[in-house]
N, C-alpha and C positions, 0 to 999 in steps of 0.2 A: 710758374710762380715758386721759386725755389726756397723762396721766405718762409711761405705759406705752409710748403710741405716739407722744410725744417722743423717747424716748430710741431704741426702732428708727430713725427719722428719721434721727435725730443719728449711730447708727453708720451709717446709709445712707451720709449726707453726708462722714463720716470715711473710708469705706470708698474712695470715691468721688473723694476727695483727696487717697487715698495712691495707686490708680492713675493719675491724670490726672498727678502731680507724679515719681511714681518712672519710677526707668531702663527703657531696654523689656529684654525679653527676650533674653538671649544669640541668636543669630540663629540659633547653631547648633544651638538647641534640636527635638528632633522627637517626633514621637509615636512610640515604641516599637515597642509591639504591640496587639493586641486581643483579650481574652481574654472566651469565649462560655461562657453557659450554653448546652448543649445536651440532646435526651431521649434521644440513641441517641449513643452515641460512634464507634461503625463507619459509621453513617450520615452520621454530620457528617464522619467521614477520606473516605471515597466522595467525596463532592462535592471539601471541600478539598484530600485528597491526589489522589485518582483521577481527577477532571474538572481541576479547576482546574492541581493538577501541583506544588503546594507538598512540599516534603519532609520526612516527619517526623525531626524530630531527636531527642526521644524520649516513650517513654510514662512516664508515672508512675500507676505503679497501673494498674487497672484501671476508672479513672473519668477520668483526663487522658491528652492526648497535647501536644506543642507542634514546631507547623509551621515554618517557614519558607525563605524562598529566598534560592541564597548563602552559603550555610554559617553564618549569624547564627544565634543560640542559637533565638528566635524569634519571628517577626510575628503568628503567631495560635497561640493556647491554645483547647483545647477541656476546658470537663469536664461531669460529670452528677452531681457532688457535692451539689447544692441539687434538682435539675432532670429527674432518670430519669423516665423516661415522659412530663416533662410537655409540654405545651401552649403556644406563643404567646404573650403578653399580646393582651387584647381591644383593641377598637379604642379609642381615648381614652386609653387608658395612655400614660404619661412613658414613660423609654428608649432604647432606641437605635431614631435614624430608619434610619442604613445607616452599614456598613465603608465604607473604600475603599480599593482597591487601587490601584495608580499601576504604569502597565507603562512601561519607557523610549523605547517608538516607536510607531510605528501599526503598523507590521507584527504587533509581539508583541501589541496588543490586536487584532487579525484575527486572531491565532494563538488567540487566547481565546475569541474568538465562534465559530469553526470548532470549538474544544472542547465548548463548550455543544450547540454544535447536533447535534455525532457522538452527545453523550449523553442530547440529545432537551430537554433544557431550553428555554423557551422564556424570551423576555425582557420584563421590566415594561416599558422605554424605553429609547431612544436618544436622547442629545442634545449639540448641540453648546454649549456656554457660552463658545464665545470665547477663553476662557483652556484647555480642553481639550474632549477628546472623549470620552463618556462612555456607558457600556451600564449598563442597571439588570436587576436581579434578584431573587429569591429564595433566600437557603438552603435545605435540608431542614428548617431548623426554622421559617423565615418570618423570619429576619432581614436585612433590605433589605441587599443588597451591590450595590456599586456597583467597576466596572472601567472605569479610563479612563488616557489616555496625557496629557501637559501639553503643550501649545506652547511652544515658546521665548518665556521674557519678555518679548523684545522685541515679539511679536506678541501680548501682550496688548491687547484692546481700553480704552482709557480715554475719559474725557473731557475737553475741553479745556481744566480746571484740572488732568488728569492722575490722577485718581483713579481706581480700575479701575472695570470698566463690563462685568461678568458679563453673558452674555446667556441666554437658553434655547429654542434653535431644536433644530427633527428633525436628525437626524443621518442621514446618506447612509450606512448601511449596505452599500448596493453597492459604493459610493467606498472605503470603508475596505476591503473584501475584499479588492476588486482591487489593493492595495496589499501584500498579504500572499503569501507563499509560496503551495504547490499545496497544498490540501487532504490533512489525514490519510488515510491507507485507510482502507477503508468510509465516509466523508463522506460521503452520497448529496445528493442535490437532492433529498429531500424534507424532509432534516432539516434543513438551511439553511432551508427557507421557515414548516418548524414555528417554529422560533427568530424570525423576521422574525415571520411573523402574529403573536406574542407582543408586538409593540411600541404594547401600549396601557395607559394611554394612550400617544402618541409621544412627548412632554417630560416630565422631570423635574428638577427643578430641584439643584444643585450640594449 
């Protein structure tokens, strides 16, 4: 149907030339928040409130709660409205690849990795991109989170027309520790090296 798949085209191409032609984006534009299906709602506050250390601001119902840090209304919403009991998506499914969290230094993302590991979590990957440093993960429910700090701008890497120039190398986990304050009580050295053996693979990409 040649009609049919003209006129797709045609909105492609219209579509296509109102982004390339129109103003960019207020700069001050951000992404809000992140709001999760989850199968357990106490399970999902554990990790978010009780590992990671977000605070809830409030519940609604008995199927949401909404986190965040700073006293903001909220960065992450959890609920089990659609979702009680369930499951994952399988592997090939659309969705979310990962959150990500943005911590303001290396210190506070050592403060984060030292949480995970008190709580025995282990990590998908570490990697450095250049433009930040980054620890990968798991939620309780299998939704890829992602915790990392940014480089100052000026130390982004580019290339010699100046375009950015991401990279994805291992990240020095020791390097980043030692950067951080003294271990919470009970931190043991076993549960740093559960979380480190956790770094596979070692890259993941931005």
């Amino acid at each position: 149907m040649a009609g049919g798949e003209d006129g797709a085209d045609g909105r492609r191409a219209e579509r296509g030339g109102a982004a390339g032609t129109g103003s960019p984006i207020d700069p001050q534009v951000a992404i809000g928040h992140v709001h999760l299906k989850v199968a357990d709602l106490e399970r999902a506050l554990d990790f978010y409130h009780g590992v990671l250390g977000f605070e809830v601001t409030q519940r609604y119902g008995r199927g949401a709660a909404f986190l965040s840090a700073g006293g903001y209304h909220h960065h992450i919403g959890l609920n089990t409205w659609e979702s009680e009991g369930g499951g994952p998506p399988p592997p090939g499914s659309t969705g979310l690849y990962h959150l990500a969290i943005r911590y303001p230094g290396r210190g506070a993302l050592a403060d984060a990795l030292r949480r995970l590991a008190a709580a025995g979590i282990e990590l998908d990957g570490a990697s450095d991109h250049g433009v930040s440093e980054a620890l990968y993960l798991r939620d309780p429910d299998g939704n890829g989170v992602e915790l990392y700090r940014d480089r100052p701008r000026e130390e982004w890497p580019r290339t010699a027309d100046g375009e950015l120039a991401m990279v994805t190398r291992p990240l020095d986990v020791d390097a980043l520790l030692r950067g951080a304050c003294d271990p919470p009580a009970g931190l043991g050295t076993s549960a740093l090296q559960r979380s480190k053996a956790g770094l596979n693979p070692p890259e993941a990409p931005p």
